[in-house]
C-alpha positions as CSV (number, residue, x, y, z in Angstrom):
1,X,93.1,28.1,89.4
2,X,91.4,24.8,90.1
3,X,90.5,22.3,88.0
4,X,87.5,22.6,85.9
5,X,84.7,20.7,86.9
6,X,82.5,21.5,83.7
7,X,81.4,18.2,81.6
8,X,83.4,18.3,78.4
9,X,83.6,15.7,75.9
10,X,87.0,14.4,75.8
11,X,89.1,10.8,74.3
12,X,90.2,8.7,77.2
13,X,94.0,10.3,76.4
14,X,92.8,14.0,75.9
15,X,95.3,16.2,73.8
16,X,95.9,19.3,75.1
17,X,96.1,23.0,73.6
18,X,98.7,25.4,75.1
19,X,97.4,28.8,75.6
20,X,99.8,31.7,75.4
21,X,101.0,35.3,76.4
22,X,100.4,37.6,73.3
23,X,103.0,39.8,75.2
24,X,105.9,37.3,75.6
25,X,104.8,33.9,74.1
26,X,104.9,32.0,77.6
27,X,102.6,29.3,77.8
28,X,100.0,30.4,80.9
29,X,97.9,27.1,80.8
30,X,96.7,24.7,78.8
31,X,93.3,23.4,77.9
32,X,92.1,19.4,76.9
33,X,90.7,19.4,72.9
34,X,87.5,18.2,72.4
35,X,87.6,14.7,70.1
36,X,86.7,15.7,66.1
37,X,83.8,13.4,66.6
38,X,82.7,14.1,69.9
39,X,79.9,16.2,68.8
40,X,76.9,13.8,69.0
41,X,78.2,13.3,72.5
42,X,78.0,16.5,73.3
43,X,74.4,17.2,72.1
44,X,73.5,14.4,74.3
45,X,75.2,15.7,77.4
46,X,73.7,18.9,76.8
47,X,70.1,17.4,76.1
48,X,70.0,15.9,79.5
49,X,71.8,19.3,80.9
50,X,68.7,21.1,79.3
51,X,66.0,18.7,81.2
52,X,68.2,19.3,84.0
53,X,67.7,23.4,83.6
54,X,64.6,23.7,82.7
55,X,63.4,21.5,86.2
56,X,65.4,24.6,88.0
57,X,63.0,27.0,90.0
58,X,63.5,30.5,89.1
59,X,64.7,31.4,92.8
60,X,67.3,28.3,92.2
61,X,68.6,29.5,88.6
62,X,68.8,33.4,90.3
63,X,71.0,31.7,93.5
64,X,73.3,30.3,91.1
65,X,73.9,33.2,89.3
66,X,74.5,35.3,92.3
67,X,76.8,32.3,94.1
68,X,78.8,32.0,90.8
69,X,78.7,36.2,90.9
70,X,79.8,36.5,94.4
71,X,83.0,33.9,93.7
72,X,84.0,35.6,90.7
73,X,84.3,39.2,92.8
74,X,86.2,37.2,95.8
75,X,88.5,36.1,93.3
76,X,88.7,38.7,91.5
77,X,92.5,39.7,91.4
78,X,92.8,36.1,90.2
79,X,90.4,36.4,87.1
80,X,92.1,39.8,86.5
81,X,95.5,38.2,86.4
82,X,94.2,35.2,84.4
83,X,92.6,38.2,81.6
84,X,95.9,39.9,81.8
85,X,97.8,36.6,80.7
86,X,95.8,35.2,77.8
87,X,94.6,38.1,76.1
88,X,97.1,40.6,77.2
89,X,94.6,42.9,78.3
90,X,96.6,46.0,80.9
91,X,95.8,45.1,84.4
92,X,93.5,47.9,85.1
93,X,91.2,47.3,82.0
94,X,91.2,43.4,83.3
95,X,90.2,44.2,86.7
96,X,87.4,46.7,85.0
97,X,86.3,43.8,82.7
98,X,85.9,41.5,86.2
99,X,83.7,44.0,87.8
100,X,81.4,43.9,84.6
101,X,80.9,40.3,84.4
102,X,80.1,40.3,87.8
103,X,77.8,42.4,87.6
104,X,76.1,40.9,83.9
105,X,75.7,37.7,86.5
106,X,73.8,39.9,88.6
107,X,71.5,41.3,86.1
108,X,71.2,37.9,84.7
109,X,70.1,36.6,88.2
110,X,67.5,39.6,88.3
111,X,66.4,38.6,85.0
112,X,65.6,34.8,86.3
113,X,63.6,36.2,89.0
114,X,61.3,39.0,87.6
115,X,60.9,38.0,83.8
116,X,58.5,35.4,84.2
117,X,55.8,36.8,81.7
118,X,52.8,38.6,82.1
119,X,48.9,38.5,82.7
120,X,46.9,38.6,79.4
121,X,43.5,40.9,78.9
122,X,41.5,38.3,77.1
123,X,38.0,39.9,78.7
124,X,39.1,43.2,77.0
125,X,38.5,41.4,73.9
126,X,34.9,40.6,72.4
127,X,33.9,37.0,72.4
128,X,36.6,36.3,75.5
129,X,35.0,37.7,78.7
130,X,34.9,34.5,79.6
131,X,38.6,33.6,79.7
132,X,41.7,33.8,81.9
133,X,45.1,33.5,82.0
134,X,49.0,34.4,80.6
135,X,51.9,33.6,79.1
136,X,55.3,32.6,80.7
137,X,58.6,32.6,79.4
138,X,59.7,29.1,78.5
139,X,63.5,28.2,77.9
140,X,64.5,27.4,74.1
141,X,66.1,24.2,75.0
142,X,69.9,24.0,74.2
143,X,72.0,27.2,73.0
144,X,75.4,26.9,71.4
145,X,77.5,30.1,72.6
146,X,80.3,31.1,70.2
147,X,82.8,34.0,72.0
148,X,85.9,36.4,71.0
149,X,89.2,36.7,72.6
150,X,88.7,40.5,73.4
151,X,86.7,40.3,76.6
152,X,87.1,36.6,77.7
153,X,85.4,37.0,80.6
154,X,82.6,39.5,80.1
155,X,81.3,38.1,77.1
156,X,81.0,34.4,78.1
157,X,79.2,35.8,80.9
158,X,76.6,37.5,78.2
159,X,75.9,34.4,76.6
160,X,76.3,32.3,79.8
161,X,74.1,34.1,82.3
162,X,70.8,35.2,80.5
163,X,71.0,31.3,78.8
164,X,70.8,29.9,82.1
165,X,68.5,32.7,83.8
166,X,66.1,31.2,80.9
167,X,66.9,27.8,81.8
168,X,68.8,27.0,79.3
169,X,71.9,24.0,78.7
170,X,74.5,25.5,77.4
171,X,77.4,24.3,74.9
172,X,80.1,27.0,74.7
173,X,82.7,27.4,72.4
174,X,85.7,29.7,74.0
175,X,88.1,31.4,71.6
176,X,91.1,28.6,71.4
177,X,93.3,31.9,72.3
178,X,91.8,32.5,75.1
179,X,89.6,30.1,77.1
180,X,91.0,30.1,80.5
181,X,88.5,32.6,81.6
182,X,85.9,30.8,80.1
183,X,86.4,27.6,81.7
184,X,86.9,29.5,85.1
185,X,83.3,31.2,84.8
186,X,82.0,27.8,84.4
187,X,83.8,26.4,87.2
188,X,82.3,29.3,89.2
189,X,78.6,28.0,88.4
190,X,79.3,24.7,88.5
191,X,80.5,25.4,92.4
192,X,77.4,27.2,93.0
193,X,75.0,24.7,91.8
194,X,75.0,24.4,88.2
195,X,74.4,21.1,87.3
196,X,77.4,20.1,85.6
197,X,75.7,19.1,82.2
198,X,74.0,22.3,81.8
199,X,76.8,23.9,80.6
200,X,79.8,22.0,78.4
201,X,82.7,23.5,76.9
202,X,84.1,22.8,74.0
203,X,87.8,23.0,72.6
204,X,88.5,22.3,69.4
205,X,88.3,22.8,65.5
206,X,86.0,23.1,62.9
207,X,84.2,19.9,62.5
208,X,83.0,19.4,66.0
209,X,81.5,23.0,66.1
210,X,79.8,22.5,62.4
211,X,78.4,19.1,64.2
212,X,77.1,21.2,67.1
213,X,75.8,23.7,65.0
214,X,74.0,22.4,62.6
215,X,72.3,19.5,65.1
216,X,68.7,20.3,65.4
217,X,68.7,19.6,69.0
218,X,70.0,23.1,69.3
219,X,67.5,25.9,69.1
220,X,69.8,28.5,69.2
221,X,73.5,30.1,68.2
222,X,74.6,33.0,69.9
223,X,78.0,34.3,68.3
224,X,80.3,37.3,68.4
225,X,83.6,37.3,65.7
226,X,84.2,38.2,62.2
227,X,81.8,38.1,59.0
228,X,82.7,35.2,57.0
229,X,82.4,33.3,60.1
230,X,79.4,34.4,60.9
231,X,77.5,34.0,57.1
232,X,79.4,30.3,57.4
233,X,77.9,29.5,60.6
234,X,74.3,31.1,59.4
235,X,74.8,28.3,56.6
236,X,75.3,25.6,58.7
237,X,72.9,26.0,61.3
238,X,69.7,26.1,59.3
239,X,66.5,26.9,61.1
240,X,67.3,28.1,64.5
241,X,67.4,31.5,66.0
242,X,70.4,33.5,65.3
243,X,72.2,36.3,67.7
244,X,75.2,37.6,65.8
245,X,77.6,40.1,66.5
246,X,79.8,40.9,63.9
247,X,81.8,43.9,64.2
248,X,82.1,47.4,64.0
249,X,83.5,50.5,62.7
250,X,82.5,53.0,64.6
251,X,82.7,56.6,63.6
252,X,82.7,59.8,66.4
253,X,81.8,63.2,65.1
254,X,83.0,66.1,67.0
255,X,81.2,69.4,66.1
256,X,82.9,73.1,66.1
257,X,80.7,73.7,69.5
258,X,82.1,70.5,71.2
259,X,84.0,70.8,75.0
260,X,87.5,69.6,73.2
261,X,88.9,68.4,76.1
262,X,86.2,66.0,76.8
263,X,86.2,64.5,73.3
264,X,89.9,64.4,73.4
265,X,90.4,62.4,76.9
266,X,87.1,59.9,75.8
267,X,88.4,59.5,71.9
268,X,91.5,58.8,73.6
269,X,90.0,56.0,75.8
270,X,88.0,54.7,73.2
271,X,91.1,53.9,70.3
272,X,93.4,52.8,72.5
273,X,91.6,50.7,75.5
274,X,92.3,47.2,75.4
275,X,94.8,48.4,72.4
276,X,91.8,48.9,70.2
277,X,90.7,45.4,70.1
278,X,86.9,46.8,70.8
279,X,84.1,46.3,68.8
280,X,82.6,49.7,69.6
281,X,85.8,51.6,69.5
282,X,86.8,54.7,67.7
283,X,88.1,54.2,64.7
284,X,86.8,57.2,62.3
285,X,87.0,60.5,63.9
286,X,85.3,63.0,61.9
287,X,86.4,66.2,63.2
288,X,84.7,70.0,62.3
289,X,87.1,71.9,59.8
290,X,87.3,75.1,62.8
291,X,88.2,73.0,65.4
292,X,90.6,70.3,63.5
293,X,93.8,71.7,64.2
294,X,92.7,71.9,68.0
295,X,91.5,68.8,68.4
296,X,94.5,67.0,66.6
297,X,97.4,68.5,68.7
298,X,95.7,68.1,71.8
299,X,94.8,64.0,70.9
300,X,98.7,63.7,69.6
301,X,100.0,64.9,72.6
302,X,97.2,63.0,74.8
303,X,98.1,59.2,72.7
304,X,102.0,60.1,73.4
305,X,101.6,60.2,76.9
306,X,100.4,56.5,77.2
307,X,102.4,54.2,78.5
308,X,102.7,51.0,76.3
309,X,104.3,47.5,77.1
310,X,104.2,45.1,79.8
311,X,100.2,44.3,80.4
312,X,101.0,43.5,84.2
313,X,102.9,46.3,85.0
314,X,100.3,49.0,86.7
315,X,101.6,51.8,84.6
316,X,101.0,50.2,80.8
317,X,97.8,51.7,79.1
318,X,98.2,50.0,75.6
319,X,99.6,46.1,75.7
320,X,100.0,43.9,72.9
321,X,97.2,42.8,70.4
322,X,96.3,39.3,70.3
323,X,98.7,37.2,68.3
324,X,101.4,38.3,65.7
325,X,99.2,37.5,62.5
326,X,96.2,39.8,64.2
327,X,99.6,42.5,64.1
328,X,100.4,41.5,60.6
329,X,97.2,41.7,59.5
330,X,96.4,45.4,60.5
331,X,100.5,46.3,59.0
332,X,99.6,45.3,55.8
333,X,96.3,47.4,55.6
334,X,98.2,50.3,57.1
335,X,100.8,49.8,54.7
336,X,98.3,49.9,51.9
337,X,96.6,53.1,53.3
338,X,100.1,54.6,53.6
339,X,100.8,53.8,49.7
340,X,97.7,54.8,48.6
341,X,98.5,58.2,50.1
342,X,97.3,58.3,54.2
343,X,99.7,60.5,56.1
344,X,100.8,59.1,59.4
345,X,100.9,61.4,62.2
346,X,102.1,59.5,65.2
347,X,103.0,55.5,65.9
348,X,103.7,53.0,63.2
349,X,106.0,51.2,65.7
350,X,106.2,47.7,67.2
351,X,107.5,46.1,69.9
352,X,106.7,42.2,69.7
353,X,103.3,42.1,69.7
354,X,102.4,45.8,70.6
355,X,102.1,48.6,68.1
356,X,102.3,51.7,69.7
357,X,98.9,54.3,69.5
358,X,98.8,54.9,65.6
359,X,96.7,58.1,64.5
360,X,96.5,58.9,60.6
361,X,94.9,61.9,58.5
362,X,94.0,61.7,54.6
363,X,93.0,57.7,54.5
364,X,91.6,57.3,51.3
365,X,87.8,56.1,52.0
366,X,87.8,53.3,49.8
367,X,90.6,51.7,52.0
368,X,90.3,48.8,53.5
369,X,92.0,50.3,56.4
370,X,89.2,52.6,56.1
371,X,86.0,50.2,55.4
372,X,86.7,47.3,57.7
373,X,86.8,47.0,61.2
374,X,90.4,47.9,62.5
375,X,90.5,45.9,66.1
376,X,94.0,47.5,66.8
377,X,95.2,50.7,68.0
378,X,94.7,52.9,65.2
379,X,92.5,55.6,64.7
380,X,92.3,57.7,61.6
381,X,91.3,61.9,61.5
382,X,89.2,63.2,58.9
383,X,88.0,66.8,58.1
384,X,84.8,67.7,57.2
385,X,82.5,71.4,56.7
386,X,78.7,70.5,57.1
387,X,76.8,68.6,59.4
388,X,75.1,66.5,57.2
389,X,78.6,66.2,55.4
390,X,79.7,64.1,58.6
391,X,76.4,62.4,58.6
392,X,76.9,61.0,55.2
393,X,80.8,60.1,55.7
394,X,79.5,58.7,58.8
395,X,77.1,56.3,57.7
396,X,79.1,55.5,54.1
397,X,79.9,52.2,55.4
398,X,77.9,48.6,55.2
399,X,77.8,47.8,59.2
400,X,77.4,49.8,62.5
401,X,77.5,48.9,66.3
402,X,77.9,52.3,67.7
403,X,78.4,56.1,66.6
404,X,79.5,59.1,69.3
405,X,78.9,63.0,68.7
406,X,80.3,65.8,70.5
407,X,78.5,68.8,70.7
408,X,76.7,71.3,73.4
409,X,73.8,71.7,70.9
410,X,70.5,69.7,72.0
411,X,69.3,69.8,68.8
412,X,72.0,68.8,66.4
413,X,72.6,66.3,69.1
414,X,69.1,64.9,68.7
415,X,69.5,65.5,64.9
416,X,72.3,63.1,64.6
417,X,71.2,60.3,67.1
418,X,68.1,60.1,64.5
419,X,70.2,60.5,61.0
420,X,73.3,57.6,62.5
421,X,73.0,54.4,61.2
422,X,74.0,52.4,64.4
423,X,72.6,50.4,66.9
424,X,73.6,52.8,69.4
425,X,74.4,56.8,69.5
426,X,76.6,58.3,72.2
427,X,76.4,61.8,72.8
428,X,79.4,63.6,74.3
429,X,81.1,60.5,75.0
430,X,83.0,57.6,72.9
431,X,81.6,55.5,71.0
432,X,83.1,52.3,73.0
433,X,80.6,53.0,76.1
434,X,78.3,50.1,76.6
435,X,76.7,49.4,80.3
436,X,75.7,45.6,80.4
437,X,71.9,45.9,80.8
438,X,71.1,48.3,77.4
439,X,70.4,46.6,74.1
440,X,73.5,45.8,72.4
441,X,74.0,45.1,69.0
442,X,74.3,46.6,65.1
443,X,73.0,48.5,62.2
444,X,72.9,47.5,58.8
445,X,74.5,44.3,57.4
446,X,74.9,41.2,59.2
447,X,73.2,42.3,63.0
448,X,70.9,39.7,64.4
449,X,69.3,40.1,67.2
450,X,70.7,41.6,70.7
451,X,72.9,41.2,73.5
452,X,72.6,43.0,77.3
453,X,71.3,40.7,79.7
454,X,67.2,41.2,79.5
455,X,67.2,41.6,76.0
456,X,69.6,38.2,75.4
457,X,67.4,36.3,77.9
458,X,64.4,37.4,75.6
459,X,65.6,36.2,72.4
460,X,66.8,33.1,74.6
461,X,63.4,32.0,75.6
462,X,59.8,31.8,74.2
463,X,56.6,32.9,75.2
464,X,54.0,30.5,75.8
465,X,50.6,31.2,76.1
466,X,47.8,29.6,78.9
467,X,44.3,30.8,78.9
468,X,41.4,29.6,81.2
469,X,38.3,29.4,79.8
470,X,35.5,30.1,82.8
């Protein structure tokens, strides 16, 4: 990879941060930390990197996007290989998560083009016959961007690209464990005509991002990660839009009239891609007492066929989780479950950094294995005998991204879509679906706002208002 090109704030002898293979522990590359009090500097760079945006023409912001899109798909292999190394994503689920960003920079280039604003009626109104005009959308100003380690690439892009289809500066803060995609996306719309102050990256600790954060030059935070961190940042930043993505725990229902097969194969999928380090991804599996005996052979004996291990090799299915204390982390809530009387009914086994596909019946619900967000590959089985049994087991916890059902009934699936406290309801199909231009976002505690290109590039601009009086 080249060089990046992005403005960052940096001392005259930069330290650097090694970044590492979750699988093995090589160092794959190395970023330069931002200075501790660098932050002012960066406001400023980004203040003259939002005058800089804002002056771009819709058809030039749109050209970027696309350029930086059309890079990103040439090199593609190498973005996949890059995913692959720092967050130890398989290299089949990288090369997926590459096709998707390109393609949230081509929505977000769509987005620049056509959502401009619209024509207002004032003559339908009394008292205004004689007036004109409309309202545009008008760029916020300067948006600090916050991202995960899970999707490195995709979800910079979903911060990135609507931000800068608004015309938008841009300070982004990459995960520290893996921003090598991150500063490769930028180099990619830098290249294609970016001006270089419209979007800085940021490495570093606490006290430059607080400084960021709280400035009031910045009109907006846009973050994805964990609760505390996300009521701490809501402290700090005071009055300024908020987007906030803060977990999941999403629960699948499969009904005694569902195709088996088909929830099998996608409940599969959904625990186990990117080794269940997914938002969105099944975690509680509420299976119909007929069809529970069914449905669990069939998902044991689909999870023991996947091959786990090596994230480069073509084969691997499930690679390592992030880091050893994200491993160590899940252990001791499994543990707990396992003490508290959870049976275990396959994995429980660790190589390094990968725990093999874990599936477990009987967790007790007041578990915290149960009531927080897993982000590993485990996914626990629980019986249940009414509908609205499921509905209530379903919804029993504080926050929701997404819910799935399986069933062939319209009705009961329409029933539950309406009764599922989530900010999105899959029908015969896992919870962990998301296509990059719906709403995204969650139910219930902590969800602020939403991500999916047109509805990020909404809450990242304003509407303002002209009207022509005759």
């Amino acid at each position: 990879m080249p060089e990046s090109t992005v403005c960052s704030a940096e001392t005259a002898l930069p330290q650097f941060h090694d970044v590492t293979s979750p699988y093995d522990g090589s160092v794959v590359g190395a970023v330069s930390l931002t200075e501790a009090t660098a932050g002012e500097a960066v406001i400023e760079t980004a203040r003259v990197g939002a005058r800089k945006a804002r002056a771009l023409s819709r058809a030039a912001r749109g050209k970027i996007l696309d350029g930086a899109a059309t890079e990103i798909e040439q090199r593609s292999e190498e973005f996949a290989l890059t995913i692959v190394s720092e967050a130890g994503k398989t290299i089949r689920q990288a090369r997926k998560e590459v096709l998707r960003a390109v393609n949230t920079l081509r929505l977000s280039a769509a987005e620049a083009r056509r959502n401009a604003g619209e024509v207002i009626p004032f003559d339908s109104y009394e008292g205004s016959e004689d007036r004109t005009g409309w309202y545009s959308r008008e760029p916020l100003g300067i948006i600090a961007a916050i991202t995960p380690f899970n999707d490195p690439l995709n979800l910079v892009a979903h911060k990135v690209g609507p931000a800068i289809a608004g015309g938008n500066a841009v300070i982004l803060k990459p995960s520290a464990l893996t921003p090598l995609s991150a500063q490769h996306l930028a180099d990619a719309l830098v290249s294609s005509g970016l001006p270089p102050e419209a979007l800085t990256i940021v490495h570093g600790g606490r006290e430059v991002a607080e400084t960021i954060i709280r400035s009031r030059d910045v009109r907006m935070v846009s973050f994805t990660g964990g609760f505390s961190t996300g009521e701490s940042i809501a402290r700090t930043a005071g009055l300024k839009k908020l987007s906030m993505d803060l977990g999941g725990n999403a629960p699948v229902i499969v009904l005694d009239d569902a195709d088996i097969e088909k929830a099998v194969e996608s409940c599969v999928s959904g625990a186990f891609w990117a080794a269940g380090q997914n938002c969105v991804g099944v975690q509680r599996i509420l299976i119909a007492a007929p069809v529970y005996g069914a449905f669990r052979r069939r998902f044991l004996e689909a999870a023991d066929r996947l091959v786990v291990g090596d994230p480069s090799d073509e084969r691997t299915d499930v690679g390592p989780m992030i880091s050893r204390a994200a491993l160590q982390e899940l252990q001791t809530k499994l543990d707990e479950a396992l003490g508290a009387g959870a049976v275990l009914l396959s994995g429980n086994v660790t190589d390094g950094n990968v725990l093999h596909p874990t599936v477990l019946e009987a967790v007790p619900t007041d578990s915290r294995l149960w009531k927080q967000e897993v982000f590993g590959p485990l996914v626990m089985f629980r019986q249940f005998g009414t509908f609205e049994e499921a509905i209530e087991v379903a919804n029993a916890i504080e926050f929701s991204l997404h819910a799935g059902i399986f069933t062939d009934s319209l009705a009961r699936a329409m029933d539950a879509a309406q009764q599922l406290e989530a900010g999105g309801v899959m029908i015969n199909d896992s919870s962990d679906y998301r296509f990059d231009g719906m709403p995204f976002g969650g139910a219930k505690y902590g969800s602020m706002g939403r991500e999916g290109v047109h509805f990020a590039y909404e809450e990242m601009t304003q509407p303002k208002v002209i009207c022509i009086r005759n």
